[in-house]
GULUMLO-80391 format. One record per residue (C-alpha): chain; residue number from 1; x, y, z. Coordinates in steps of 0.1 Angstrom, whole numbers, plus 5000, padded with zeros to 4 digits. Layout:
residues N
+-------+-----+------+-------+------+
: kette :  nr : east : north :   up :
+-------+-----+------+-------+------+
:     A : NUM :    X :     Y :    Z :
...
+-------+-----+------+-------+------+
//
This chain:
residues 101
+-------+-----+------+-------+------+
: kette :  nr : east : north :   up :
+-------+-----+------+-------+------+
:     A :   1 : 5058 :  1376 : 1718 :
:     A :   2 : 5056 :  1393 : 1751 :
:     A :   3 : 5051 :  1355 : 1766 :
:     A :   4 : 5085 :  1344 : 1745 :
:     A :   5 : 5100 :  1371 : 1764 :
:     A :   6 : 5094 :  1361 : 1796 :
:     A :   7 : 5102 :  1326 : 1792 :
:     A :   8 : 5135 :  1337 : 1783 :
:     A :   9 : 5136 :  1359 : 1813 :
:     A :  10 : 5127 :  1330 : 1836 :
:     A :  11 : 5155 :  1309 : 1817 :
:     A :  12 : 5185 :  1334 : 1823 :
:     A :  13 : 5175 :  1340 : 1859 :
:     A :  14 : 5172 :  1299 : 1865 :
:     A :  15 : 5204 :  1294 : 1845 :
:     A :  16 : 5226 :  1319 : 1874 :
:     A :  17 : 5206 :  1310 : 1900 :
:     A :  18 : 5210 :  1271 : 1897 :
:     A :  19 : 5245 :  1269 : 1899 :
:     A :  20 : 5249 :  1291 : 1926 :
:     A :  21 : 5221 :  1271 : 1948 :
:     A :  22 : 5240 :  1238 : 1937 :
:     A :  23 : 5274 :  1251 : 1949 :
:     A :  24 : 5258 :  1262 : 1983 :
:     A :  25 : 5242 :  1229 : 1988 :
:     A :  26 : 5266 :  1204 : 1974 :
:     A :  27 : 5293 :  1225 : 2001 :
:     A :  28 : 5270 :  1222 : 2032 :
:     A :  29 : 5267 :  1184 : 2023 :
:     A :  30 : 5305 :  1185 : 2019 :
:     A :  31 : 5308 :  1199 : 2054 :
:     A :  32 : 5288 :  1178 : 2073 :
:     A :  33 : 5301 :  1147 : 2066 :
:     A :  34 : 5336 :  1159 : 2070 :
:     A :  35 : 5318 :  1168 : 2108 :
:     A :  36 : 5312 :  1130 : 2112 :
:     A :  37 : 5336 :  1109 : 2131 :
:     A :  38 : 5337 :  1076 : 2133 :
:     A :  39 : 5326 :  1063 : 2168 :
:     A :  40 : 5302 :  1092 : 2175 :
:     A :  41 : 5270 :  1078 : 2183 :
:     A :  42 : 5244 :  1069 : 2164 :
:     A :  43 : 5215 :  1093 : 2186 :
:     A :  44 : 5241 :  1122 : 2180 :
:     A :  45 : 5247 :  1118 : 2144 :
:     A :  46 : 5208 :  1118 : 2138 :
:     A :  47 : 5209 :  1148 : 2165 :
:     A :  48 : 5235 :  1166 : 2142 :
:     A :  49 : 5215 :  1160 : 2113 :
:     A :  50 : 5186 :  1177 : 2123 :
:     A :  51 : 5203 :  1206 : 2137 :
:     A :  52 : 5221 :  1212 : 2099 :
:     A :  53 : 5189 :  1211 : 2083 :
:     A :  54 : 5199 :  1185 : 2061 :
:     A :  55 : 5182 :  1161 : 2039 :
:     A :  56 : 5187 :  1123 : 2052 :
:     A :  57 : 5176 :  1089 : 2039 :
:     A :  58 : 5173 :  1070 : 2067 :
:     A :  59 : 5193 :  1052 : 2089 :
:     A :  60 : 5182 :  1020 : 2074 :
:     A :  61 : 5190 :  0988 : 2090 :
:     A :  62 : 5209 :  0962 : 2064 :
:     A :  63 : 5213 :  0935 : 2086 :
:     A :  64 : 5196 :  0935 : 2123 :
:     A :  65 : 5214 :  0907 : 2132 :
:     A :  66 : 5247 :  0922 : 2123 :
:     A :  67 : 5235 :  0956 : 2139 :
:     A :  68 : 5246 :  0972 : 2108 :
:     A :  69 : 5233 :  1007 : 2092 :
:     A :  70 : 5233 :  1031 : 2067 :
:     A :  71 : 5218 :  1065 : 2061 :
:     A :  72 : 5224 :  1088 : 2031 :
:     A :  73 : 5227 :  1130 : 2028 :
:     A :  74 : 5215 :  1139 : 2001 :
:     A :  75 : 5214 :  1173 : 1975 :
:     A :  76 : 5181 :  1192 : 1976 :
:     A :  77 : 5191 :  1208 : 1945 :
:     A :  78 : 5176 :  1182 : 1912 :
:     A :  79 : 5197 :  1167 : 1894 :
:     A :  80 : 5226 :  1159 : 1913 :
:     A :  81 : 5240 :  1124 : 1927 :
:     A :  82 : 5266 :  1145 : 1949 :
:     A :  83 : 5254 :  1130 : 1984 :
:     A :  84 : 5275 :  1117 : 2017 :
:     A :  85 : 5270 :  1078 : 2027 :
:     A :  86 : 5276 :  1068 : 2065 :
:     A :  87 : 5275 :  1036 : 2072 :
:     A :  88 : 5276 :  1018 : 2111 :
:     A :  89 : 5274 :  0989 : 2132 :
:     A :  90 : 5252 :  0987 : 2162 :
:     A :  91 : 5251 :  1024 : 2181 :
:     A :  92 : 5280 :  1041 : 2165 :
:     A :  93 : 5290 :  1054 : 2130 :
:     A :  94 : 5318 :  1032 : 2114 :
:     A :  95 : 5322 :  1055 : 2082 :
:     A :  96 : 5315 :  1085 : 2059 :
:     A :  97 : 5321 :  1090 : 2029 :
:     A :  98 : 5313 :  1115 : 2001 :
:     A :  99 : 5294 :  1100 : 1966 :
:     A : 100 : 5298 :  1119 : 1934 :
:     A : 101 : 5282 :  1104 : 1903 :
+-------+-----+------+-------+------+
//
């Protein structure tokens, strides 16, 4: 019984803390992409990425003859889509863009 308990404990403490940690992180993802202008290079967007402490996928190159690129910011919080897409050509960022599924 005294295990039932403390499941339901652990439950009510996940159940406020989850929402709160998904606002915080779904905002600071909202925030730096709003940061990201196009033209800014591609070195300082990677540069700024770091220094937020972000989670990025990538910049992946689609086409290296086209120069194009993508990388994506993504929630550390499970079970979330919400994440920001920038997309660019060559050295600078073309476009960025906020994803919620």
């Amino acid at each position: 019984m005294k295990m039932f308990v403390n499941l339901i404990q652990l439950a009510v403490v996940a159940a406020i803390i989850y929402p709160i940690f998904y606002l915080w992180n779904t905002d600071k993802i909202e925030q730096f992409c709003k940061v990201i202008e196009p033209g800014m290079t591609k070195q300082a967007f990677i540069q700024l990425a770091d220094d937020s402490s972000i989670k990025m996928l990538g910049p992946t190159d689609d086409d290296v003859a086209g120069g194009k690129w993508q990388a994506t910011i993504v929630a550390y919080s499970p079970y979330t889509k919400y994440s920001c897409k920038v997309k660019g050509t060559g050295n600078s960022v073309a476009v960025a863009t906020i994803i919620d599924d």
